[in-house]
C-alpha positions as CSV (number, residue, x, y, z in Angstrom):
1,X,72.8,88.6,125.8
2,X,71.3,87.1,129.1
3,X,69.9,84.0,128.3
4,X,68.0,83.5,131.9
5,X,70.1,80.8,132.6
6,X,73.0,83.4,134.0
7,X,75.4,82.2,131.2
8,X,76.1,84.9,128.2
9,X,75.7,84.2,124.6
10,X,78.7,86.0,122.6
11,X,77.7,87.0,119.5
12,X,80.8,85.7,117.2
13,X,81.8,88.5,114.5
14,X,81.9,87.4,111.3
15,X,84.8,87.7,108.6
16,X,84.2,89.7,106.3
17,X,84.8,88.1,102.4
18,X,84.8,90.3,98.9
19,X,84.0,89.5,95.6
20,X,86.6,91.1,92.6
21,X,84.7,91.4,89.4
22,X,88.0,91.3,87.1
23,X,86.3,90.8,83.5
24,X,84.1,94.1,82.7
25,X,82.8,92.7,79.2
26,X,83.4,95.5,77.1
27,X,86.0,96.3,74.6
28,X,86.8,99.8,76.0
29,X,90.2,98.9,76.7
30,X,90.7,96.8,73.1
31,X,93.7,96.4,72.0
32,X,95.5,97.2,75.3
33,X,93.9,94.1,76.9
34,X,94.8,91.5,73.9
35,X,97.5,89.9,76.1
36,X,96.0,90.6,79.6
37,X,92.9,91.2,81.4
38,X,92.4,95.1,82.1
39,X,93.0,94.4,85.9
40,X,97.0,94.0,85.4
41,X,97.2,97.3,82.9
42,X,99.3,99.7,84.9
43,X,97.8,102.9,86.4
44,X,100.3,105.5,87.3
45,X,102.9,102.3,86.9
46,X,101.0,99.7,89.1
47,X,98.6,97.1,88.2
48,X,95.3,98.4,88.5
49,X,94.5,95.0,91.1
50,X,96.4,96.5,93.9
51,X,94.6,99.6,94.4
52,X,91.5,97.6,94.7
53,X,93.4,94.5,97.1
54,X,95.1,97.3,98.8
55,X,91.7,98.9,99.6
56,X,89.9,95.6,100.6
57,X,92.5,94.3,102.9
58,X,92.5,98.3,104.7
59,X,89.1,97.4,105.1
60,X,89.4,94.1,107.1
61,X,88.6,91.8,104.5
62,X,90.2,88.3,105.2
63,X,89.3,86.6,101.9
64,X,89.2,88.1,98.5
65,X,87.6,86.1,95.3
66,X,88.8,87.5,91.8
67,X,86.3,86.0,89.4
68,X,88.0,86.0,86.3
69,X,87.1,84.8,82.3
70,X,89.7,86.8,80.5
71,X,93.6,85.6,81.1
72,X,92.7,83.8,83.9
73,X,96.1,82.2,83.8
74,X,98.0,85.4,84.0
75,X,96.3,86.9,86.9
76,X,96.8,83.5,88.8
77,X,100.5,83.8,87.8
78,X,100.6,87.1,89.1
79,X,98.7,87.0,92.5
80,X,101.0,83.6,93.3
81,X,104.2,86.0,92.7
82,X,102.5,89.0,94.6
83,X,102.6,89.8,98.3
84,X,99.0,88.4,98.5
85,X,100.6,85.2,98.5
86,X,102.7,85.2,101.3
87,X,102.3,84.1,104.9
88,X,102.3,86.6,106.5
89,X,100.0,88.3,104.0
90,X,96.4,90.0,106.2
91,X,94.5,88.5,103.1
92,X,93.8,85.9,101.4
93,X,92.9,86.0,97.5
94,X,92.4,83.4,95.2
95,X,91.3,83.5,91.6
96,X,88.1,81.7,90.3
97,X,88.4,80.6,86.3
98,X,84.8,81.4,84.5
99,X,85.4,80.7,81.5
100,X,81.6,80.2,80.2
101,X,80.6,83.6,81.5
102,X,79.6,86.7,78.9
103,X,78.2,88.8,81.5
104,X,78.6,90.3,84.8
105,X,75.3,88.2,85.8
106,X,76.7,84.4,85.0
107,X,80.1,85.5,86.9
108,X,78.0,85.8,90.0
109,X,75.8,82.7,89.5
110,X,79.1,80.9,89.7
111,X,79.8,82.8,93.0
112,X,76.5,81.6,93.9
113,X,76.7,77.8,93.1
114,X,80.5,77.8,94.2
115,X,78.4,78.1,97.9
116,X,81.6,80.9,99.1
117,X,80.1,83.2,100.3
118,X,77.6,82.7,102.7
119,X,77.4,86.2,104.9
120,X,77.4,89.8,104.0
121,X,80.4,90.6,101.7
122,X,81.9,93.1,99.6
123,X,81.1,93.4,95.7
124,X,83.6,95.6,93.8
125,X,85.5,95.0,90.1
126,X,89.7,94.5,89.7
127,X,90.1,98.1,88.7
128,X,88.2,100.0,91.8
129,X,90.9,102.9,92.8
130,X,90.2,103.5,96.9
131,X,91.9,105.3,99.8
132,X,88.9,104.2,102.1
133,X,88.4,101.9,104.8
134,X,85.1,100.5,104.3
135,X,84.3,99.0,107.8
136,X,82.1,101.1,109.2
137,X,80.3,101.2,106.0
138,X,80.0,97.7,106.2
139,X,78.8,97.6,110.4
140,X,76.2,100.3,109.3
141,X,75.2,98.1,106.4
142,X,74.6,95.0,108.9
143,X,73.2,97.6,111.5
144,X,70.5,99.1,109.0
145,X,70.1,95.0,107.6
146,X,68.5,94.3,111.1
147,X,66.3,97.2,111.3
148,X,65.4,96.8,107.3
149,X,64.7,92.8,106.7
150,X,64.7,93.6,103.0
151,X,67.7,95.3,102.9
152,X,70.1,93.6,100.6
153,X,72.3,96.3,99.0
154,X,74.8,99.2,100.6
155,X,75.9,101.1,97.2
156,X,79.2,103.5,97.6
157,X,78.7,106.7,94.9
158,X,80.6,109.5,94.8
159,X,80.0,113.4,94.3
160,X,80.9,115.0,91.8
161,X,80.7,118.7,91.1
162,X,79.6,119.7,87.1
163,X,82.1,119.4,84.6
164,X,84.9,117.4,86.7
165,X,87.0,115.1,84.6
166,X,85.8,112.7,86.8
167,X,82.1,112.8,85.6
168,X,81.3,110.1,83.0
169,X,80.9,111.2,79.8
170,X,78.9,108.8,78.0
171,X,76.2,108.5,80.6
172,X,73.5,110.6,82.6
173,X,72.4,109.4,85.9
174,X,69.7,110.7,87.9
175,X,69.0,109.0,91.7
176,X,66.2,109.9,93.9
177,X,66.8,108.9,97.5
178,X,65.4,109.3,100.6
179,X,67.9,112.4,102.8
180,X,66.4,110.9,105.8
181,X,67.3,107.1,105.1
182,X,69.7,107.3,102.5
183,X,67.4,104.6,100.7
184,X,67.9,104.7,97.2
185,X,64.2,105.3,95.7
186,X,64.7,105.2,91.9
187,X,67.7,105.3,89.2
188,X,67.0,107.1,85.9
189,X,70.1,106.5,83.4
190,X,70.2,107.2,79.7
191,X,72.8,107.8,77.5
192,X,74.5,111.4,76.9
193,X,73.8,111.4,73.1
194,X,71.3,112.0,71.8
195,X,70.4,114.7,74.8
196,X,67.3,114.3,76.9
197,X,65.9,117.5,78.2
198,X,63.9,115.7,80.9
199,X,63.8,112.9,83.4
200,X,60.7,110.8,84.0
201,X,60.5,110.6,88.2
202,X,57.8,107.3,89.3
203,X,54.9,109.0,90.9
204,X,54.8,106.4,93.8
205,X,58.3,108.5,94.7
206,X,56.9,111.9,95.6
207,X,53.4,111.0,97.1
208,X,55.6,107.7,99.2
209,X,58.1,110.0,100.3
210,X,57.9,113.4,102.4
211,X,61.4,114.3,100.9
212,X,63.4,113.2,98.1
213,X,66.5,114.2,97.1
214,X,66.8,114.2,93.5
215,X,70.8,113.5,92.4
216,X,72.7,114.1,89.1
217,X,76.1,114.7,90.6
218,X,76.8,111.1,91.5
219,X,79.2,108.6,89.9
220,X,78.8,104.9,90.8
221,X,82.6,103.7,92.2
222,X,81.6,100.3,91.7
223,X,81.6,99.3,95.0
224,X,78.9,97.6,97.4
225,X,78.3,96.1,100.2
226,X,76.0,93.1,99.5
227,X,73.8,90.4,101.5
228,X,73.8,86.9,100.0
229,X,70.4,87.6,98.9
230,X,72.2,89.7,96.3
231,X,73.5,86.1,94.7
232,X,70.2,84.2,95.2
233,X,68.5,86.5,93.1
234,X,71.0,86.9,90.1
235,X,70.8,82.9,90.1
236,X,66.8,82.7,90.3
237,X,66.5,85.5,87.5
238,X,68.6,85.1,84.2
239,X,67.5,87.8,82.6
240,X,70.1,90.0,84.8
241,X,73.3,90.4,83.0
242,X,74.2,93.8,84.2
243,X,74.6,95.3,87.7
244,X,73.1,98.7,87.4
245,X,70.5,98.5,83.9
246,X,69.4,94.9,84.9
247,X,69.8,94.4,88.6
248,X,69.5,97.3,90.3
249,X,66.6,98.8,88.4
250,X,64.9,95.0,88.3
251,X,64.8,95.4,92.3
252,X,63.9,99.0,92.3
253,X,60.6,99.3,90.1
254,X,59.7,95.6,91.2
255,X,56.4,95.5,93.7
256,X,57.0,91.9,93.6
257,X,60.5,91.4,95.1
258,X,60.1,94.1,98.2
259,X,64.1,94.5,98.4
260,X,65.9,97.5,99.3
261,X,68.9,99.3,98.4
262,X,70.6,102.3,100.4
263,X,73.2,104.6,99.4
264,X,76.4,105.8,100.9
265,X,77.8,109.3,99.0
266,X,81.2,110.1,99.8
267,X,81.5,113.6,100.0
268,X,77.8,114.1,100.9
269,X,76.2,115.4,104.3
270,X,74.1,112.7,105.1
271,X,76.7,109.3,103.8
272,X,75.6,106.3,106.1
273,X,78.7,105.1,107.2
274,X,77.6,104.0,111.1
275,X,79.6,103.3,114.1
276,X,79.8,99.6,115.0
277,X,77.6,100.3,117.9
278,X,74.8,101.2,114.9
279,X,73.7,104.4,116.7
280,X,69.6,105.0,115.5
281,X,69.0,108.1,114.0
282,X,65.5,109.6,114.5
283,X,63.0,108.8,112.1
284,X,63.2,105.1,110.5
285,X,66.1,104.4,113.0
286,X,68.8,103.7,110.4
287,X,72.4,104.1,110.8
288,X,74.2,106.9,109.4
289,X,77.0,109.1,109.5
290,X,78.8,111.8,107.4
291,X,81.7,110.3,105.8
292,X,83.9,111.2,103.0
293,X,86.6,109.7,101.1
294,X,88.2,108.7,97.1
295,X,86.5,105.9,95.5
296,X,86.6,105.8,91.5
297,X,86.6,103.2,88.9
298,X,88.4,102.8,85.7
299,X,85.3,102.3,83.6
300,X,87.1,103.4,80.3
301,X,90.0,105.1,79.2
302,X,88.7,108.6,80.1
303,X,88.6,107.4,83.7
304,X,91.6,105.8,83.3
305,X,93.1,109.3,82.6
306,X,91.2,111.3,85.3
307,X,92.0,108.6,87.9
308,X,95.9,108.8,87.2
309,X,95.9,112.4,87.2
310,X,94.3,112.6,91.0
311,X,97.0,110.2,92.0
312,X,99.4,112.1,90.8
313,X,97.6,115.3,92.1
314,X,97.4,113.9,95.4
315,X,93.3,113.8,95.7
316,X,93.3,110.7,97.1
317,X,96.1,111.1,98.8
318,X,97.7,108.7,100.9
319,X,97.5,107.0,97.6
320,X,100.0,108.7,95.5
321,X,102.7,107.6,93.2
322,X,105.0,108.0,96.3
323,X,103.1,105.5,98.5
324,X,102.4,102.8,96.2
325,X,100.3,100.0,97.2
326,X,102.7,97.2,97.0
327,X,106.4,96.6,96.4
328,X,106.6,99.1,93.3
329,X,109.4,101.8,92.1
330,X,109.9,104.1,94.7
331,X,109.5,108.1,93.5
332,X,111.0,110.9,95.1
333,X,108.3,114.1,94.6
334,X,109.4,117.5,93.6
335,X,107.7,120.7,92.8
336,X,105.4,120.7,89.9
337,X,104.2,117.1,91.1
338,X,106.3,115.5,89.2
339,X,107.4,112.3,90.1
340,X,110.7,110.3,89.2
341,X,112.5,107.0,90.1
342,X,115.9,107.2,90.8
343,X,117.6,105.8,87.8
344,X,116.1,108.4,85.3
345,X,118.0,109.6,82.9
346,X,117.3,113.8,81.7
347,X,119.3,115.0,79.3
348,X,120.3,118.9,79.1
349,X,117.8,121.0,77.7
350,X,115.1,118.4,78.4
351,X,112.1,119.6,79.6
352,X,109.7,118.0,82.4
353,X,106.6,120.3,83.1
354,X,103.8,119.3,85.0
355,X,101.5,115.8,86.4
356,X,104.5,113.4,85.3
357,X,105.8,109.7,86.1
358,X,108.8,109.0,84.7
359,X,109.3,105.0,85.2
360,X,113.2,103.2,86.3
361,X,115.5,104.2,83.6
362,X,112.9,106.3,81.6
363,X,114.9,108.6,79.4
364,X,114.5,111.9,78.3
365,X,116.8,113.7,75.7
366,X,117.6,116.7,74.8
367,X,115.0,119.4,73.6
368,X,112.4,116.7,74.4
369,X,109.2,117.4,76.2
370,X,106.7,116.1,79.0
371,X,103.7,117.2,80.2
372,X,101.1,115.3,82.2
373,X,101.9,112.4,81.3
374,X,103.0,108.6,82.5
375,X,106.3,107.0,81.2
376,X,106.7,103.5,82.6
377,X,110.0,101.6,82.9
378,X,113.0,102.1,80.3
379,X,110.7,104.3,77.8
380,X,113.1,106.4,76.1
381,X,112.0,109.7,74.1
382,X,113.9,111.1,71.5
383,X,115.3,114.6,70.7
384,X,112.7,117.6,70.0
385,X,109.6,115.3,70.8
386,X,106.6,116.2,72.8
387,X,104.4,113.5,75.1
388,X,101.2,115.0,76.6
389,X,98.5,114.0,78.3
390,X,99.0,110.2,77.4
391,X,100.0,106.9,79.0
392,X,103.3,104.9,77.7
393,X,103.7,101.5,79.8
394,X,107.1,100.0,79.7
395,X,109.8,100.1,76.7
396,X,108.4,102.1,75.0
397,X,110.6,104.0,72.7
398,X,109.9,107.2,70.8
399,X,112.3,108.7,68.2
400,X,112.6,112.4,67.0
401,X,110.3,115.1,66.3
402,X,107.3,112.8,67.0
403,X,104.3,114.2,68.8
404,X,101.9,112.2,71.3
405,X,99.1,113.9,72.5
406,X,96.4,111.9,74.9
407,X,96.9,108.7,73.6
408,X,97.5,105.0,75.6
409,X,101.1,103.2,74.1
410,X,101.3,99.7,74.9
411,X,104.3,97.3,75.8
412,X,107.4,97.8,73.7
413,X,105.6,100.3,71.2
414,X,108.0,102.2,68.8
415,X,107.1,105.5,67.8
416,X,109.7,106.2,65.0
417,X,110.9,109.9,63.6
418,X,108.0,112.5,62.7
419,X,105.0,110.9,63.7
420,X,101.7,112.3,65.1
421,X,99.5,110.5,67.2
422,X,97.0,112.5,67.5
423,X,94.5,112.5,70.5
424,X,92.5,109.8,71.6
425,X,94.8,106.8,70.5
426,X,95.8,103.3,71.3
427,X,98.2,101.8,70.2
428,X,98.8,97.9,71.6
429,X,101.9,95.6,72.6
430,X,104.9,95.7,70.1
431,X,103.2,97.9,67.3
432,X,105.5,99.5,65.5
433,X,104.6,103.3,63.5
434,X,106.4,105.4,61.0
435,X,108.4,107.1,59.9
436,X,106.8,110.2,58.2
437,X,102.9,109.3,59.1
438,X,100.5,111.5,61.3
439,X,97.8,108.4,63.1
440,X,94.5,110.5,63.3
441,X,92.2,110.8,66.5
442,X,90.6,107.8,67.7
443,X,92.5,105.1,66.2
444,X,93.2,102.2,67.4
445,X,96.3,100.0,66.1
446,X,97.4,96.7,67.7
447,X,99.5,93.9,66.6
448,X,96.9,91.5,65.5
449,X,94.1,92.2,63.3
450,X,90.8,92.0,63.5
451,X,88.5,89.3,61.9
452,X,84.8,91.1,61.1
453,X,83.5,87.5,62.6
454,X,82.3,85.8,65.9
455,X,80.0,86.9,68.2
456,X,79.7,90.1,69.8
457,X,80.8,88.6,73.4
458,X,83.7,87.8,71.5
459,X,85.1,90.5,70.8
460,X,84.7,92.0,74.2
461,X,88.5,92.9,76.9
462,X,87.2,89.3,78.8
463,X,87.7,87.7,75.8
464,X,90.9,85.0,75.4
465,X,92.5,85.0,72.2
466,X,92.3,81.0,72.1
467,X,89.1,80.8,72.1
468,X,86.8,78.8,69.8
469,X,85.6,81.9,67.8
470,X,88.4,84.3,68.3
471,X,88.1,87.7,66.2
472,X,91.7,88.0,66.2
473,X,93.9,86.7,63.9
474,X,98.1,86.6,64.3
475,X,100.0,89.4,62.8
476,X,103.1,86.8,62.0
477,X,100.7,85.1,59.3
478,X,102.4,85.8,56.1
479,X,101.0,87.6,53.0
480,X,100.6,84.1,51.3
481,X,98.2,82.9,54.1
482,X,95.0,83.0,52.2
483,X,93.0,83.5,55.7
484,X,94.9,87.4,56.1
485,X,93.0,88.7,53.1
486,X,96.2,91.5,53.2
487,X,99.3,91.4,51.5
488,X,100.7,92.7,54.6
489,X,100.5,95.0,57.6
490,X,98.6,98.5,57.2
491,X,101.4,100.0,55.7
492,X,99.4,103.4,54.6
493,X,98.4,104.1,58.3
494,X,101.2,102.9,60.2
495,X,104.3,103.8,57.8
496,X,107.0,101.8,55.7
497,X,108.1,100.7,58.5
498,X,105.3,100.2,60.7
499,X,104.4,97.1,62.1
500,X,100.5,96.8,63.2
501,X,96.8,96.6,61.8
502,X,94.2,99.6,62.3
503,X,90.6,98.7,63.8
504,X,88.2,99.0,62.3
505,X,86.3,100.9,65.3
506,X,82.6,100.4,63.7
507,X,83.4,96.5,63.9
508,X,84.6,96.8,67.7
509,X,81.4,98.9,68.6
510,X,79.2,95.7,68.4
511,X,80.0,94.7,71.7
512,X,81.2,98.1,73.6
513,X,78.9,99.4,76.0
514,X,77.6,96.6,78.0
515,X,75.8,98.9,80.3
516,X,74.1,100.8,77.3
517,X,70.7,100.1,76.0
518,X,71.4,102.0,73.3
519,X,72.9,100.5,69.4
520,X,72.2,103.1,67.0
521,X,75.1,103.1,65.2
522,X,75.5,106.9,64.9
523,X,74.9,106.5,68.5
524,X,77.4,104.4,69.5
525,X,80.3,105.9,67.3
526,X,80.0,108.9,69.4
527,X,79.4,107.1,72.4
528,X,82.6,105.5,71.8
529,X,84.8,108.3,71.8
530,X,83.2,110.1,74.8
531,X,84.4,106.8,76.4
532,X,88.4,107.7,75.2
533,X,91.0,109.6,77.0
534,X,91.6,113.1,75.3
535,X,87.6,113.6,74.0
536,X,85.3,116.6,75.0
537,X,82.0,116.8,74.4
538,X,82.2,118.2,70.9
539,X,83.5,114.7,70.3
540,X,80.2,113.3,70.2
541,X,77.7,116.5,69.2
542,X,74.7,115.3,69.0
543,X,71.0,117.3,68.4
544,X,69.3,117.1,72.0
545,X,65.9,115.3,72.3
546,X,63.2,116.9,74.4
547,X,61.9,113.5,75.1
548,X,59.6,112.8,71.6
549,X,61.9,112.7,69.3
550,X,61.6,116.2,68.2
551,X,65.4,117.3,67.6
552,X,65.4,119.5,64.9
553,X,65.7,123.0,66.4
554,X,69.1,122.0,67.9
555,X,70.6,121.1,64.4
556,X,72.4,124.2,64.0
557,X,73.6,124.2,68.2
558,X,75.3,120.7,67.7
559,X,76.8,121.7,64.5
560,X,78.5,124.7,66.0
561,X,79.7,123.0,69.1
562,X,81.3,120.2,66.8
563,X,83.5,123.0,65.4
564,X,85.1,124.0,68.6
565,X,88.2,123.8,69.3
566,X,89.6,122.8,73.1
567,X,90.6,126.6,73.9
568,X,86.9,127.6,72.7
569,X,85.0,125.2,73.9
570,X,87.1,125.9,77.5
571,X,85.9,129.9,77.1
572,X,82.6,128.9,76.5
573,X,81.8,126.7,79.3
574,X,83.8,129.4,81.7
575,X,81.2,131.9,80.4
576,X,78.6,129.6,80.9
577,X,79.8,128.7,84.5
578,X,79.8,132.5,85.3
579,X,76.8,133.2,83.8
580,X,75.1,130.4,86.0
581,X,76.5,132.1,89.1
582,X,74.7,134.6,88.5
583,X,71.3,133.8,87.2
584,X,71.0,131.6,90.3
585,X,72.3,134.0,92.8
586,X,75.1,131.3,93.3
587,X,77.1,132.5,97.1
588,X,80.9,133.7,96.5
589,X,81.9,130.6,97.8
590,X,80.2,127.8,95.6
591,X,81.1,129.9,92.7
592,X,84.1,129.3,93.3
593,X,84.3,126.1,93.8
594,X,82.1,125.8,90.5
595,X,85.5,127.8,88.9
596,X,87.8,125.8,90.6
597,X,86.7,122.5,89.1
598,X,86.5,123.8,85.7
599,X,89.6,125.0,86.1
600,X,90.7,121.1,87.1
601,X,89.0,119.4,84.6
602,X,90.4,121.8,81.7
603,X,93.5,121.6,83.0
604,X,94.2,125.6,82.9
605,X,95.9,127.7,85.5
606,X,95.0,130.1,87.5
607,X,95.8,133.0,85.1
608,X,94.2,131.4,82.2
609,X,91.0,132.0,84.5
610,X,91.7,135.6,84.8
């Protein structure tokens, strides 16, 4: 810029810093995070951290803050043995101990008083799964911040078509934003049991606004581009404690405040995503561009399952199990997209389907069976047994004629002879089950029990197991240890031989949807297990609400979709789907697209359609 003195001022770019949320407080992931934060739990056989450092430092970021309560010690450990601790490494990361922190609100007003950030940065949590680059996201951000002084939030949300395993489960979103801004006008959430037939929309929205777009497909990816502002205010108002319930609906619906927050929607037509030269678009001059991309977060552990099985499907391809982020196992691909390492063992007569990992020296014998599944390093599977649709992280070892169907298996888990796991199960580090015993659906086992004491912060994943009131107590106490209140380990649930204590999951619900402003206990046991891998919405059927309470003329609806089984309730949402089509005069090509994600998210092939 001429400053009439014929010398030019350069305007110095600034470097671009993030903030890692690692600690979700929650106990979504309970037991599986008992001896490390959910940011180091291995997706597709990598510690969930990477995606989300691989993503930031893509994106230019020079200098990366994990903010972390929960094993604090362990992640340090592990970034100092990473490649993020290198030289040469394009990015700098460094993890900040809060200890003291119970929400997402006190971990950023310790960002805040720590003075570190100081220009516009990135806000995103440890277990973000990204193949974007986010800097022209960011230079529209800063482009729109000039034209919009109260501009303090960029959020990313993704699209998502009805039905895809993507969609959360447990919660209904409705956003109203402005298609000629991308402003975000209003948020409406509320939990998906019990139903609400209708959404309330703020007058000031429709008589304010020439057009508003009104937005149920969207899933937030966790991921924003913030102004410092963003830190100022969490520190002057206490009362926030959650991002999206607290903060984002505190700015939104206050008159007081005057701040604004814009959205960017990958796979949308109007996603602001600006060149650095911050072209103006007609209208309120703001920056925008269509963009799209693969931006998810692992929320819970139905997430965690629909993330791992579009890496391994390629959707967010160049991240694939192939290209892993990091130094990891290298795969060779082959049809079928499986994926193996090149010291696994198949026996003859094995049988490998469809959507697998099989980890370094992962066996398979004889007779055995995999489908869409993940097998970390050195599991081993025994003769005539069947993994599907589940998670095993390493040594894991399962014997013969067992059966483990969309369940989560810890470190070093045995699975001895003819056991069932049934769907929706986790099982935690070094638990032992069997022989002879069938674990019903939605249990959780881990090593150490449970103490019904403490607070409700902590029993939460950010939660260390030396802390002052610890809910956890250790499994080597012996039977004469009058604080055990057992003779010995949960020998009816786990077998003679089993080794382990089953949750009590009414205990663990106290503190298990931070983001929920619901606690009706009915409400949050089916809450919970639309939050587990392997659940369908007959998991959690519930009479729908038309907004007064009155619920009665749906009894006899929720009691027959509760009865459904998978292959049912598939046929009946395929009718449905069809039926749609038509009543709204759907065009060959949407319909299709409506088929094609059912058939996705069911996981059915293309003659199961027909």
């Amino acid at each position: 810029m001429d400053t009439g003195s014929g010398s030019t001022k350069v305007e110095e770019k600034e470097e671009l810093k993030a903030v890692v949320l690692a600690d979700t407080f929650d106990e979504l992931f309970q037991p599986m995070t008992q001896n490390r934060p959910r940011s180091l739990l291995p997706l597709c056989n990598v510690p969930m951290i990477e995606y989300t450092l691989e993503m930031l430092a893509l994106s230019g970021v020079v200098e990366a803050f994990i903010m972390c309560k929960a094993h604090a010690d362990k992640l340090t450990a592990y970034i100092k043995q990473s490649q993020w601790a290198r030289g040469h490494a394009q990015m700098k990361v460094f993890v900040r101990s809060v200890r003291h922190a119970t929400t997402i609100g006190d971990a950023l007003r310790a960002v805040d008083e720590s003075s570190a950030i100081m220009t516009d940065f990135v806000l995103c949590t440890g277990i973000v799964v990204s193949n974007m680059n986010l800097s022209k996201i960011v230079a529209a951000h800063v482009a729109n911040k000039k034209r919009d002084s109260n501009h303090i939030m960029t959020m990313l949300l993704q699209e998502t078509t009805p039905g895809h395993r993507r969609q959360v489960k447990s919660d209904e979103s409705v956003y109203f934003i402005d298609p000629s801004s991308s402003r975000l006008l209003a948020l409406n959430s509320h939990a998906t049991v019990p139903r609400v037939r209708t959404t309330v929309i703020p007058p000031e929205v429709i008589t304010a606004h020439a057009e508003v777009e009104v937005r149920a497909d969207l899933t937030d990816t966790c991921v924003a581009i913030c102004t410092p502002d963003v830190l100022a205010l969490f520190t002057e108002n206490f009362d926030y404690h959650i991002m999206r319930r607290d903060f984002i609906h505190g700015i939104l619906e206050s008159d007081i405040l005057g701040k604004t927050i814009y959205a960017h929607v990958l796979g949308g037509s109007n996603s602001i995503a600006g060149d650095s030269d911050g072209d103006a678009m007609a209208g309120e001059g703001l920056a925008f561009v269509s963009h799209s991309g693969y931006a998810a977060c692992v929320t819970d552990t139905s997430a965690y399952d629909a993330i791992s099985r579009d890496l391994i499907g390629r959707w967010a391809y160049p991240l694939c199990p192939d290209n892993n982020p990091g130094s990891y196992e290298a795969y060779s691909y082959s049809r079928g997209a499986v994926y193996k390492a090149s010291s696994v063992r198949l026996d003859r007569e094995s049988r490998v389907e469809h959507h697998v990992i099989l980890g370094a020296s992962a066996r398979v014998a004889s007779q055995a069976t995999i489908a869409d599944s993940v097998l970390g390093a050195r599991c081993s599977i025994g003769e005539h047994s069947s993994i599907r649709g589940s998670h095993l992280f390493g040594d894991v070892r399962v014997g013969r004629n067992a059966s483990v169907e969309s369940s989560v298996l810890g470190e070093r888990v045995t699975i001895l002879d003819n056991v069932i796991i049934e769907r929706g199960c986790l099982i935690g580090d070094d638990v032992t089950v069997g022989p002879n015993v069938r674990v019903p659906a939605f249990t959780r086992i881990a090593r150490r029990r449970m103490r019904k004491m403490g607070s409700p912060e902590s029993m939460h994943d950010d939660s260390d197991d030396d802390e002052e009131e610890s809910v956890w107590a250790d499994a080597e106490r012996t039977e004469s240890d009058p604080m055990d209140g057992l003779d010995q380990f949960d020998r009816q649930a786990v077998g003679a031989e089993g080794v382990g204590y089953v949750w009590d999951n009414a205990v663990a619900d106290a503190g298990s949807d931070a983001d929920s402003d619901y606690s009706d206990d009915d409400t949050d046991q089916r809450l919970r297990h639309l939050h587990t891998l392997g659940s369908t919405m007959a998991d959690a059927a519930y009479p729908e609400s038309d907004g007064d309470g009155s619920a009665d003329e749906d009894d006899d609806d929720a009691d027959e979709l509760a009865h459904l089984s998978p292959q049912e309730e598939f046929e009946r949402e395929l009718y449905l789907t069809i039926k749609r089509a038509c009543d709204d005069n759907l065009s060959a090509s949407k319909a299709s697209l409506e088929l094609k994600s059912l058939r996705m998210s069911y996981n059915k092939e293309q003659d199961e359609m027909r």
